[in-house]
N, C-alpha and C positions, 0 to 999 in steps of 0.2 A: 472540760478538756476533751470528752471524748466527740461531744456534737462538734469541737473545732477542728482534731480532727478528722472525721467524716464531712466537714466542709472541702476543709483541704482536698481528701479523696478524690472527693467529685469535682471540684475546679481543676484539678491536676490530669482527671481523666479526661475532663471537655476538651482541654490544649490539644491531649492526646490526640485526640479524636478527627481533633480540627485539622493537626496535618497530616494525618493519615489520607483524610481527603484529595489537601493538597495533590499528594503525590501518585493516587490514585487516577487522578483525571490527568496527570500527565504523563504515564506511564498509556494509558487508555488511544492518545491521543497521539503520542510518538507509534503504538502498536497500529494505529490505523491509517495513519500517513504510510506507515510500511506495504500496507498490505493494498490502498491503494497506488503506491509506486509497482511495487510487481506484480497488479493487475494487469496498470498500464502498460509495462515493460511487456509483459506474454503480449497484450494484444497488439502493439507496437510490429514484435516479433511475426506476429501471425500477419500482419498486411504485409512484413516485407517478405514473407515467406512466399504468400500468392502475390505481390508483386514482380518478383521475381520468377516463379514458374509462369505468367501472363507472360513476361516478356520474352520467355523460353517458348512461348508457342506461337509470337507473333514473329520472333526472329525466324525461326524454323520455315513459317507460312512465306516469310519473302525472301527467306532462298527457294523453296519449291518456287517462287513465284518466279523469280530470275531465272532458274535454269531451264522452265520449258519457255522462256521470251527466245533463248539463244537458239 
């Protein structure tokens, strides 16, 4: 009785085991999907940051450029 159950134990703990697994690589892999989306999003961020200051000094440059034409 007792080696059956200490069978049981251990077959009851393998299951255990088994979907702790599971849930561990999917928890792993939702956390890194995460963090490369708000990677991309900063960097995203960051070109339209200096996209947007480029276009503030090229706008600037052709109004000086206009006003000494006139």
């Amino acid at each position: 009785m007792k080696k059956l159950f200490l069978v049981l134990a251990v077959a009851s703990l393998g299951f255990v085991a088994c979907n702790n697994e599971t849930e561990s690589k999917t928890e792993t892999t939702d956390s890194t999907k995460n963090v490369i989306d708000s990677v991309g999003e900063a960097a995203k961020d960051a070109v339209n940051t200096t996209v947007d200051s480029a276009k503030a000094v090229i706008d600037s440059t052709v109004k000086a450029v206009d006003t000494t034409k006139k």
